[in-house]
C-alpha positions in Angstrom: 98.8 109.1 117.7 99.5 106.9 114.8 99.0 108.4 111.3 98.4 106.7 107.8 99.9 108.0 105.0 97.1 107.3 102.6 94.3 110.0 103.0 92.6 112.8 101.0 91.1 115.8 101.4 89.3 118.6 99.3 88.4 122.3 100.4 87.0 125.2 98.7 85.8 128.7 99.1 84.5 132.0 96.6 87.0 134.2 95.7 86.7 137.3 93.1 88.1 135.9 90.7 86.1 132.3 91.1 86.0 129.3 92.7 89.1 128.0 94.4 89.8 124.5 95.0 92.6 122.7 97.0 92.5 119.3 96.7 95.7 117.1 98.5 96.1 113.5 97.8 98.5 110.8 100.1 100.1 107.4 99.4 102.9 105.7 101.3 105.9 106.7 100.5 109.6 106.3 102.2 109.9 110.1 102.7 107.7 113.2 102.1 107.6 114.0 98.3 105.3 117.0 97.3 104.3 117.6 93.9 102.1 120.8 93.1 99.7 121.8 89.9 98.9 125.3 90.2 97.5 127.8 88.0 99.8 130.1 86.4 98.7 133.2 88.6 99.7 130.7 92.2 103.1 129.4 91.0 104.7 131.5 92.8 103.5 130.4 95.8 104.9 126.5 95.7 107.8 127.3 97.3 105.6 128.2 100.8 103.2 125.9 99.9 105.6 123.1 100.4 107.1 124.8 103.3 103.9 124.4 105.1 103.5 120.5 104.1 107.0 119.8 105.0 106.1 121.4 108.6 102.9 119.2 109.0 103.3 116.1 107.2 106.8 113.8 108.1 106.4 111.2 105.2 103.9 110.4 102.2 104.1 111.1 98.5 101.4 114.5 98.4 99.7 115.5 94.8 98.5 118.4 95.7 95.8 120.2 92.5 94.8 124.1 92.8 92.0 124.8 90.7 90.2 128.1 89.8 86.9 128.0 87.9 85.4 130.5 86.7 85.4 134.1 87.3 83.8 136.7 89.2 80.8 139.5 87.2 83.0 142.6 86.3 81.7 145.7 88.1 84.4 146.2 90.9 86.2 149.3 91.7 89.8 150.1 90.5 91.8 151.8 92.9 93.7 154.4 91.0 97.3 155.9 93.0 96.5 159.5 92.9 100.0 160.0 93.9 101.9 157.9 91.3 99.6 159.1 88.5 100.7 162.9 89.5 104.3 161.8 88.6 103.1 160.4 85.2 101.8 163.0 84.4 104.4 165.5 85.5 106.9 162.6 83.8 105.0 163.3 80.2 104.7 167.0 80.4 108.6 166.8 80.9 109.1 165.0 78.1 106.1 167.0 76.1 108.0 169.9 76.5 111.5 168.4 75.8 110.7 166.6 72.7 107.8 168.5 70.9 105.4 166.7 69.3 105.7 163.5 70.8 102.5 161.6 71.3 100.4 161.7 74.6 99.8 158.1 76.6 96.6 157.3 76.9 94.4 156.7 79.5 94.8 153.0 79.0 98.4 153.1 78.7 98.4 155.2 81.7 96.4 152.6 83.4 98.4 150.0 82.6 101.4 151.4 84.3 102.9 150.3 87.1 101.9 151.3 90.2 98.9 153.6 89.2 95.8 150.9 88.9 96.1 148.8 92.0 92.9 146.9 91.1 94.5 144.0 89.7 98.0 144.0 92.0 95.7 143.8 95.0 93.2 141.5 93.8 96.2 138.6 93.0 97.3 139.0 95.9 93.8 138.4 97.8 93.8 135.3 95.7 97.4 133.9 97.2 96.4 134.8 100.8 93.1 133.2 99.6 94.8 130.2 98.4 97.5 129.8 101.4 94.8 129.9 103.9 92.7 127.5 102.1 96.1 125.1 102.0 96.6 125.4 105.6 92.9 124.7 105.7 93.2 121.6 103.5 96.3 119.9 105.0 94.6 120.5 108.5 92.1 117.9 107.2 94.3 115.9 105.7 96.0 115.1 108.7 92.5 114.6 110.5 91.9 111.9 107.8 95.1 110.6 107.9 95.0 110.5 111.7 91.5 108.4 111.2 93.1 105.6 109.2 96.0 106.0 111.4 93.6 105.1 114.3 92.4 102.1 112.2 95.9 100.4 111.1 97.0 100.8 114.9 93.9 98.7 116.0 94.7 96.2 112.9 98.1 95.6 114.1 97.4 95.2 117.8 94.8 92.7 117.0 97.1 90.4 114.8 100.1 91.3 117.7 98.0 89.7 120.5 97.7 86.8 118.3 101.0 86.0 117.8 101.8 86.9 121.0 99.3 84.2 122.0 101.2 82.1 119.7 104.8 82.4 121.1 102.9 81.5 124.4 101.5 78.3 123.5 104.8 77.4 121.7 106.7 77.9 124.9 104.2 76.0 126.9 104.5 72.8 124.4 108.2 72.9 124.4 108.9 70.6 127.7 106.9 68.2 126.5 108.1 67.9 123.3 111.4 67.7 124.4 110.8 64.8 126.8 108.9 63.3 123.7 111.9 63.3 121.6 114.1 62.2 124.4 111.7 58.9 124.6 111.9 58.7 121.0 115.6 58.0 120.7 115.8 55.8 123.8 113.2 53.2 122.2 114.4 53.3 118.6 118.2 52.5 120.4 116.2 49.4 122.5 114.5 48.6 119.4 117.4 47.7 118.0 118.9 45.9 120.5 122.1 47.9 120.9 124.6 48.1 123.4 125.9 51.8 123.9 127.4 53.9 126.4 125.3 55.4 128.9 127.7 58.8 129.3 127.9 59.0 125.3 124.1 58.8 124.8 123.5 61.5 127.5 126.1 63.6 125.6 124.4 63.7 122.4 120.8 63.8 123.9 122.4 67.0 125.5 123.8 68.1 121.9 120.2 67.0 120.3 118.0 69.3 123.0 120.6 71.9 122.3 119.9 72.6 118.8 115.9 72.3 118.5 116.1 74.9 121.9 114.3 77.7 120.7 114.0 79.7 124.1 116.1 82.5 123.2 114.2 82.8 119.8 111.2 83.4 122.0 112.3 85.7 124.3 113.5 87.3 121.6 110.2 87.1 119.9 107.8 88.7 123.0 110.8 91.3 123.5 109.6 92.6 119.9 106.2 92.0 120.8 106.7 94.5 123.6 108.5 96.6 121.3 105.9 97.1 118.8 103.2 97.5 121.5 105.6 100.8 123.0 106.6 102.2 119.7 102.6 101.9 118.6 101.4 103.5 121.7 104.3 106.4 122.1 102.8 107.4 118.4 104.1 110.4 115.5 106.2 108.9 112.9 107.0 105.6 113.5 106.4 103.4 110.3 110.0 103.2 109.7 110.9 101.5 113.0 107.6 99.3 113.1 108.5 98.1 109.5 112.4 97.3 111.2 110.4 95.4 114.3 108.4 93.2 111.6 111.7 92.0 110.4 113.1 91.1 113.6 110.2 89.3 114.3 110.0 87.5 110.8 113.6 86.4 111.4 113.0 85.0 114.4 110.0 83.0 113.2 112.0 81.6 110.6 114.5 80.7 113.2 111.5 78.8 115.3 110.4 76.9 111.9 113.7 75.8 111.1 114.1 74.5 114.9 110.7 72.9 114.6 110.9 69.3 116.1 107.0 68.7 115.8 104.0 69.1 113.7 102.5 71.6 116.4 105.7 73.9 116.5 105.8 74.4 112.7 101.9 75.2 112.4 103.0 77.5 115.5 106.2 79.1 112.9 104.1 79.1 109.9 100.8 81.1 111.7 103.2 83.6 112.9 105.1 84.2 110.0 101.1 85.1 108.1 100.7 87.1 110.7 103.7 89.1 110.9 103.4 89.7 106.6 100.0 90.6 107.8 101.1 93.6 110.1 103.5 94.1 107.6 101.0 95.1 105.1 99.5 97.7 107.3 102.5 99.3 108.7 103.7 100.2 104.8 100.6 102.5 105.0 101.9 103.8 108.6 104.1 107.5 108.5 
C-alpha cells in the first residue's frame, strides 16, 4: 500500500468539560516532524501524543490543533476522600491544640487540599484519556486518507511509467534503422565528393561513429528502472525516498539518450521521457 503524505483529518466527541476537537494536518516532508497546539490543561500529554504519531506515520510534516470549546452545566458530584479529610482534620486539631488560637481552615481551604476533593483530579484526567483516544481515533483516519491519495498518486505514476516505457520501446525499435541511415549518409556525402579513401579506415570510423550514438545500454538501463519502480510501487509502506532516487536514475539516463540523439525521432523520444519522468517526479514528492 502506497501512502501520500498530504491528508487531513478532524474528529470530535462531548466531554464534561466541552467539546473536544482533534484536528491533524499532513504535507510532504523529508522525515516525520510533529508540531502540537494544545490547551494548557493537555500539554502534558505531547510527549505520548507524538509517541503514537511516530508509531503510525514514517514521514510528513503533522500540525496537529486540540481544541476545547465550551464547558459542561455545573451540577456534578464532588467526590470528597473521607479518609484523607479525617487526617486533616486530625492534622488541625494537633496544631489547635499545640498553638492556641490559631485560625481554623475552612471548608474551602479544606477542599482545596490535596487529595480530599477528587472532583477535579478525576475529571482532567477523563479529559486526557478523552483526548488520547480521540488522537488515536484521528490519526486512524488520517492514515485512511492518506492511504486514499496514496492509492491515487500510485495509479498516476503507473500511468505516465507505461508511457515511457512505451517510449524506450519504440526508441529501441527505430534504432537499426537509424543506424543503417547514418551509415548511408556518410558513404554518399564521401561519393559526392569524389574521394578516394581507404576502405579498412572508413569501416574503422563507421565502427567508432555507431559506437558513440549506441544507446543500448542506456536503455536497458532505462526499462531495468522501469521495472524497478513498478516492484518498489507494488511491494508498498514507505517508499518515496527510493522512488524519488529511481526518477533520477531514470532522468540521467534520458539525458544520456538526448545527448546520443542522431535523429529528430530519438530526441522527441529523450525530450517526452524526460516530461514524463518530472511528471512522476511531482507525485512521488507527495509519496511517504
Amino acid at each position: 500500500m502506497i501512502h501520500s503524505m498530504t491528508a487531513f483529518a478532524r474528529e470530535s466527541v462531548a466531554t464534561d468539560q466541552g467539546l473536544l476537537t482533534v484536528e491533524l494536518r499532513s504535507v510532504n516532508h523529508r522525515y516525520l516532524d510533529c508540531t502540537f497546539k494544545l490547551p494548557d490543561a493537555l500539554k502534558g500529554l505531547e510527549p505520548r501524543l507524538r509517541e503514537t504519531a511516530a508509531t503510525a506515520l514514517a514521514r510528513g510534516k503533522i500540525d496537529c490543533l486540540v481544541r476545547l470549546q465550551g464547558h459542561a452545566a455545573p451540577g456534578g458530584e464532588l467526590s470528597i476522600n473521607t479518609g484523607q479529610l479525617d487526617k486533616l482534620l486530625a492534622a488541625t486539631a494537633l496544631i489547635n491544640e499545640r498553638v492556641p488560637g490559631t485560625r481554623p481552615p475552612t471548608a474551602l481551604e479544606i477542599l482545596q487540599f490535596p487529595g480530599v476533593c477528587g472532583g477535579e483530579e478525576d475529571s482532567q484526567e477523563n479529559l486526557q484519556k478523552s483526548t488520547e483516544a480521540l488522537f488515536r481515533t484521528t490519526v486512524d483516519n488520517l492514515l485512511a486518507n492518506r492511504l486514499r491519495e496514496g492509492d491515487k498518486l500510485a495509479t498516476l505514476v503507473l500511468d505516465r511509467l507505461h508511457q515511457v516505457a512505451v517510449a524506450v520501446a519504440d526508441t529501441r525499435e527505430l534504432l537499426p534503422a537509424l543506424k543503417q541511415q547514418q551509415q548511408n549518409r556518410i558513404i554518399a556525402r564521401i561519393e559526392e565528393l569524389d574521394i578516394e579513401l581507404d576502405r579498412n579506415r572508413l569501416e574503422q570510423e563507421l565502427v567508432h561513429l555507431a559506437q558513440k550514438s549506441d544507446v543500448d545500454e542506456e536503455l536497458d538501463r532505462l526499462e531495468a528502472h522501469i521495472g524497478e519502480v513498478r516492484h518498489t510501487l507494488e511491494k508498498g509502506g514507505p517508499c518515496g525516498r527510493r522512488l524519488d532516487f529511481l526518477m533520477q536514475e531514470l532522468n540521467r539516463e534520458a539525458n544520456t539518450l538526448s545527448s546520443k540523439s542522431i535523429a529528430s525521432s530519438t530526441t522527441q523520444n529523450a525530450v517526452e521521457l524526460k516530461v514524463l519522468i518530472e511528471q512522476m517526479r511531482e507525485q512521488i514528492q507527495n509519496i511517504e
